[in-house]
C-alpha positions in Angstrom: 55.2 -72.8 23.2 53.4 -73.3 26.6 52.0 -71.3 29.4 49.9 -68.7 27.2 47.4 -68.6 29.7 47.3 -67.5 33.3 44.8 -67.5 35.7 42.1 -70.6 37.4 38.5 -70.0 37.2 39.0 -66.5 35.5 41.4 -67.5 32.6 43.0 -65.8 30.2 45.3 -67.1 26.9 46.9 -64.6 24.4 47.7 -65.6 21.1 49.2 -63.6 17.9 52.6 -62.4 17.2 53.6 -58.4 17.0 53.8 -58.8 12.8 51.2 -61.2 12.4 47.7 -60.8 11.1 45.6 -60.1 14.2 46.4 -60.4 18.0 43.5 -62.1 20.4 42.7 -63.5 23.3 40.1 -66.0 24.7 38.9 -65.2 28.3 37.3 -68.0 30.1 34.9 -68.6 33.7 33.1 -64.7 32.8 30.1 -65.4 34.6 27.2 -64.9 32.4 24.3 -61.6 32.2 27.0 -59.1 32.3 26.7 -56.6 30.1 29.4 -56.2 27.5 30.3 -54.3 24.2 33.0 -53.5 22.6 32.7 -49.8 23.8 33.2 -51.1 27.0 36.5 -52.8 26.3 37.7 -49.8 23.5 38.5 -47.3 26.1 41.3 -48.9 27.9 42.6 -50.0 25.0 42.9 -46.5 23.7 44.9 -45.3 26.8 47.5 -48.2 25.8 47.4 -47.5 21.9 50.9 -45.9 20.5 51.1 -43.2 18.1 49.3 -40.8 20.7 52.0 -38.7 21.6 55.8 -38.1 20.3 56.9 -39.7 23.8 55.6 -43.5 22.5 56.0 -45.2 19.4 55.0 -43.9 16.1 53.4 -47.6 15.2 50.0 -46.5 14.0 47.5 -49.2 15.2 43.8 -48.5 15.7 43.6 -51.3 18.0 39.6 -52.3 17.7 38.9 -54.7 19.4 36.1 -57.1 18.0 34.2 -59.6 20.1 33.6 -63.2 18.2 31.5 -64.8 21.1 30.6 -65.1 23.9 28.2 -62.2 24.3 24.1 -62.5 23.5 21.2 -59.9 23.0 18.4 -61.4 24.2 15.0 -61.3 22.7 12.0 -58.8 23.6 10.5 -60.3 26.7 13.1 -61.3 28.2 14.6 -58.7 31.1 17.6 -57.9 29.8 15.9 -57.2 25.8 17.9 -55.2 24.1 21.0 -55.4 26.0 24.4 -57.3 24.8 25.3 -59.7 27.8 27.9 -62.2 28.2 26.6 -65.9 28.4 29.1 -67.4 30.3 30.5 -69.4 27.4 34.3 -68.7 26.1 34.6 -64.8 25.1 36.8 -64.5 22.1 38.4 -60.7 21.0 40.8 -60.2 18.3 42.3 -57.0 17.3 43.8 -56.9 13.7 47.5 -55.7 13.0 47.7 -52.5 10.4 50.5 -51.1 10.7 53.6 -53.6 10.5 57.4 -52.8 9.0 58.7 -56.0 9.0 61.7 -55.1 6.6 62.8 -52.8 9.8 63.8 -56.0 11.1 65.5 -57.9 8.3 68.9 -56.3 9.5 69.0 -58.2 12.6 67.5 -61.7 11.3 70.6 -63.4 12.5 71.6 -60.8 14.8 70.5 -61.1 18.9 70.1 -57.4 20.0 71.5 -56.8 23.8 68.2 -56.6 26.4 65.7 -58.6 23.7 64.5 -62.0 23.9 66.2 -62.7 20.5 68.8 -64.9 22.6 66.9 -66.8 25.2 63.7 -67.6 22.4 66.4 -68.8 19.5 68.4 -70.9 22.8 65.3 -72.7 23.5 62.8 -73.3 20.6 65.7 -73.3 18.0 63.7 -70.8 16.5 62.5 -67.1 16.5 60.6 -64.5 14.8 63.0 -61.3 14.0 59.8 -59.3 12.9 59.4 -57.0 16.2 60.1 -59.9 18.9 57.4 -62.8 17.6 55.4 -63.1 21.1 58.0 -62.1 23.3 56.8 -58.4 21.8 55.0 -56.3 24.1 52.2 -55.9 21.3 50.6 -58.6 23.0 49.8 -57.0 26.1 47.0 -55.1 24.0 44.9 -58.6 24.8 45.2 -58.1 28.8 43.9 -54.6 28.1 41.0 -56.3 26.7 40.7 -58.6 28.8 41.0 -56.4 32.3 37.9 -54.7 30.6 36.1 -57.7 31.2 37.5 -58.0 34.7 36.3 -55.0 36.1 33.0 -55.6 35.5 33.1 -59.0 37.4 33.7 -57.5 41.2 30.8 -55.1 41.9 32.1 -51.9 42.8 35.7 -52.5 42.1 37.6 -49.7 40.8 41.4 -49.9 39.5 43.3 -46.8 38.4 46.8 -46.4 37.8 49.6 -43.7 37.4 53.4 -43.3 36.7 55.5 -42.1 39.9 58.8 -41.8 37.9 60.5 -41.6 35.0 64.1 -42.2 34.9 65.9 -39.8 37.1 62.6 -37.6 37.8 60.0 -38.5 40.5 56.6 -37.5 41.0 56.3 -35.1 44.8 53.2 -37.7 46.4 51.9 -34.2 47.9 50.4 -32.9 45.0 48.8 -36.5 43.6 45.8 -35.8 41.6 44.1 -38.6 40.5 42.4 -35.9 37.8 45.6 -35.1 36.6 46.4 -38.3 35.6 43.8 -37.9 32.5 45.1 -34.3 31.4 48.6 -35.6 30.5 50.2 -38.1 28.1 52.5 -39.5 31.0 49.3 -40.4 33.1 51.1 -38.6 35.7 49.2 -37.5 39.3 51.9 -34.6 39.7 51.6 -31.8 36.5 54.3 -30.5 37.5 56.2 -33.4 37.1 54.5 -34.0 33.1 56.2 -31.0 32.6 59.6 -31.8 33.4 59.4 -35.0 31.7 58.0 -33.9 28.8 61.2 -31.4 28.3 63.1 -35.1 30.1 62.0 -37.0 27.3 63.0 -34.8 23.9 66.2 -35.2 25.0 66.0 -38.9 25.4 64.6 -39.6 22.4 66.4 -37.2 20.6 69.8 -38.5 21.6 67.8 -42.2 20.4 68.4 -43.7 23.7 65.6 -44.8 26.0 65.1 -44.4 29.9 63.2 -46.4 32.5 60.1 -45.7 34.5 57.9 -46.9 37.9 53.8 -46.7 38.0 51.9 -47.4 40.9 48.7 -49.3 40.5 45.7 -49.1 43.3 42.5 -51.2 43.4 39.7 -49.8 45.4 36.8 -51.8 46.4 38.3 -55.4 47.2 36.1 -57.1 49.3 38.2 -58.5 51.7 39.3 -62.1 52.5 40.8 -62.8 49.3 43.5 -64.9 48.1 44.4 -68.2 49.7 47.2 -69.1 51.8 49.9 -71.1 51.6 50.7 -71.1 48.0 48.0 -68.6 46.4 48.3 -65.9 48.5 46.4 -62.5 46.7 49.7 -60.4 46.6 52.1 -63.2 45.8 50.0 -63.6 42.5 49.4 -60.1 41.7 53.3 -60.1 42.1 53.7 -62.8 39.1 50.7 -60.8 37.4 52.9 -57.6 36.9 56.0 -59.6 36.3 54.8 -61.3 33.3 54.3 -57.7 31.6 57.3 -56.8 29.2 60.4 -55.2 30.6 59.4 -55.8 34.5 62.3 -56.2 36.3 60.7 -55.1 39.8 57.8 -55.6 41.8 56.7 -54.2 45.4 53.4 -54.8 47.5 52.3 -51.5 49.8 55.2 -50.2 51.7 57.6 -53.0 49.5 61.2 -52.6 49.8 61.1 -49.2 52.5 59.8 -51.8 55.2 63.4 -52.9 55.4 64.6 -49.8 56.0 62.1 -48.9 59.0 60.9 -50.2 62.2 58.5 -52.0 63.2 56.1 -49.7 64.9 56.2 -47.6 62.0 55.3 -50.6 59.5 52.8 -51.6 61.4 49.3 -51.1 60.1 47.1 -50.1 63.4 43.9 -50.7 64.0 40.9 -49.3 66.1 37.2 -50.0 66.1 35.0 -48.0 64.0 31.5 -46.2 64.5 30.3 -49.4 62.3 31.8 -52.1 64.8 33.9 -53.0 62.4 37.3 -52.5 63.0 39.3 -49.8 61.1 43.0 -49.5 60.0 44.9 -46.4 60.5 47.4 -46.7 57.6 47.8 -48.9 54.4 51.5 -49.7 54.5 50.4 -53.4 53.8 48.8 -52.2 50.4 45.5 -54.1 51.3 47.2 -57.7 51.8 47.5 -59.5 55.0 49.0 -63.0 55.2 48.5 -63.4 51.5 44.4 -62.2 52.1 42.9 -58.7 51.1 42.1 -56.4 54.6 39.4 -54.5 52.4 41.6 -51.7 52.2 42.6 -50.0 48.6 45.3 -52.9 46.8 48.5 -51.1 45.9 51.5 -52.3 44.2 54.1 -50.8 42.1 56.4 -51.8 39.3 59.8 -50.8 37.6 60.1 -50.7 33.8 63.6 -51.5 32.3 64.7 -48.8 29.7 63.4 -49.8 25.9 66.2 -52.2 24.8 65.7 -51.0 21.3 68.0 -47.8 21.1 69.5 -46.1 17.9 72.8 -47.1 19.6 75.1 -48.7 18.6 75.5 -51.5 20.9 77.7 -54.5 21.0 75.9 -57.8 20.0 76.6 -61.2 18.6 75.2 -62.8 15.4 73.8 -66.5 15.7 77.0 -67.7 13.9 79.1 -66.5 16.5 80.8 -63.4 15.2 80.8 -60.1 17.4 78.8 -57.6 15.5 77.5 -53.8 16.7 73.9 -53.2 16.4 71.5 -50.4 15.7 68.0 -51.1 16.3 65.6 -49.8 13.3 62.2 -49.2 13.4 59.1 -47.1 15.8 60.1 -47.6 19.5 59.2 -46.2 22.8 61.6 -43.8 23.9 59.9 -44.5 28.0 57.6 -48.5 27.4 56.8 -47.7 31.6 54.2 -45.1 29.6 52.0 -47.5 28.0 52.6 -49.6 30.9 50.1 -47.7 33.3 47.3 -49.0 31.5 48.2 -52.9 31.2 49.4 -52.6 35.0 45.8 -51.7 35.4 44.7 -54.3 33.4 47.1 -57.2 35.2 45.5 -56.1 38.2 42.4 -56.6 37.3 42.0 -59.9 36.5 44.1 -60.9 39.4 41.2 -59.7 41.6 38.4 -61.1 39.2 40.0 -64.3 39.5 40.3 -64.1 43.4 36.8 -63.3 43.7 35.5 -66.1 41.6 37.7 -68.5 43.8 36.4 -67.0 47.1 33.1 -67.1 45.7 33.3 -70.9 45.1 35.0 -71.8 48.0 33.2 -70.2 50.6 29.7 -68.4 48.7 30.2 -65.0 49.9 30.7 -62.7 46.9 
């Protein structure tokens, strides 16, 4: 299997399966002397852990993360004594698996489940791993957590947040977004009032053991501006491809996205004016931060639409690999909304895209 790793000078390549022994990831072009533990990865990894809340799965895995190289204390003397930095060289993290139930998947060894990869991965390797999806599971995303960690810590005084906007038929009101709030629930919702009605939304979803499909809304503050590189690596068309590679994407906007075809185009324009700086100043954000595949400086945003969990209690109509029509229910811990535990590895996606793009201005024109 190719393309495991994404990214140019920052790099990134996942490896592991959902039911294996350990998931990890090697992220390479970290510049060295930055500090780095594995406190400072942990955190974000705990926003993406399951078993939190009765609205994710019930899959208990600690998720520590361990770091296997890469990082250095250096000596007494020296000016950074004392302090764990990274040395520039490869940085390896593995997180072992604890918690697996394989036998929930021995029913459907020779059974493709509608919305899975079962299909497509048995079509063109000839063979696939039943055991929770192999590496088309989204158990793997744990390693972009890990390494988004590491990203953020690359672009001085970049800051990337994220939050869900809706979940199925329920919507967030943008008028009462509070990015405190986001913290305070297990939705990492901006609007408590509407945690509330999905958390009254979702019993009855998972209840009924069918699944529902969500949207979050990821920003990055802090971009320096003037990157990405036209005509073929333009900043938004790779943070685009970033988000689509997460599990269950099946949308992906940039700003003001898909409502710029609906309005004008005075209203879609981003204005501008001279500021008390002399630099200029824009008067809105519909671009989300991108011009002509380049940041502007202002706050990146782009949003992304989950599909419903494919695994529902069901049942559904399926065919086995022999060819015979069979109806399926789907065994075993699932999310009843994924888009949950998508905030954090939208974040993450994020990210790196901008490490990356900073590391590439940085070469090509030393500013940085």
């Amino acid at each position: 299997m190719s393309h495991n790793t994404f990214g140019h000078l920052f790099r990134v390549t996942t490896w592991g399966e959902s039911h294996g022994p350990a998931i990890g990831c090697v992220v390479d072009g970290c510049p060295p002397g930055i500090p780095l533990t594995e406190a400072d990865i942990q955190g974000y990894l705990d926003k993406r852990r399951p078993g939190q809340s009765r609205y994710t799965t019930q899959r208990q895995e600690p998720d520590q993360i361990k770091i296997l190289s890469g990082v250095f204390t250096p000596d007494a003397g020296d000016e950074a004594a004392g302090v764990q930095v990274t040395t520039g060289t490869p940085i390896a993290l593995m997180i072992e698996n604890v918690d697996q139930r394989s036998k929930d998947y021995s029913e459907i060894k020779e059974r493709y489940r509608p919305g899975h990869a079962d299909y497509t991965y048995d079509l063109k390797y000839g063979i696939r791993d039943y055991r929770g999806g192999g590496r088309s599971s989204a158990r793997e995303t744990a390693m972009r957590v890990a390494a988004g960690a590491i990203a953020r810590k690359i672009v001085p005084g970049l800051s990337v947040r994220g939050a869900l906007t809706r979940i199925g038929e329920i919507a967030i009101d943008h008028s009462r977004w509070d990015w405190n709030e986001v913290d305070r629930n297990p939705f990492f919702s901006p609007d408590a009032t509407a945690a509330e009605e999905w958390a009254a939304y979702l019993d009855e979803v998972r209840k009924s053991g069918s699944s529902v499909g969500a949207l979050i809304e990821v920003h990055a503050d802090g971009v320096p501006a003037g990157l990405g590189a036209p005509v073929y690596g333009k900043l938004d068309q790779e943070i685009a491809a970033g988000l689509m590679s997460i599990n269950a994407v099946k949308g992906v906007e940039i700003g003001n996205g898909f409502e710029a075809a609906r309005i004008r185009g005075e209203e879609n324009a981003d204005e501008m004016r001279m500021g008390n700086d002399g630099e200029p100043v824009f008067l809105s954000n519909k671009a989300g931060g991108v011009l002509g595949g380049i940041s502007t400086g202002q706050p990146v945003v782009a949003r992304f639409a989950v599909k419903p969990t494919s695994s529902i209690l069901g049942p559904v109509r399926g065919v086995t690999r022999g060819g015979e029509d069979v109806d399926l229910v789907t065994k075993g811990r699932h999310d009843p909304c994924v888009g949950i535990r998508a905030v954090p590895i939208g974040e993450a996606m994020l990210a790196i895209i901008i490490a990356d793009h900073y590391l590439r201005h940085r070469a090509q024109t030393g500013a940085g």
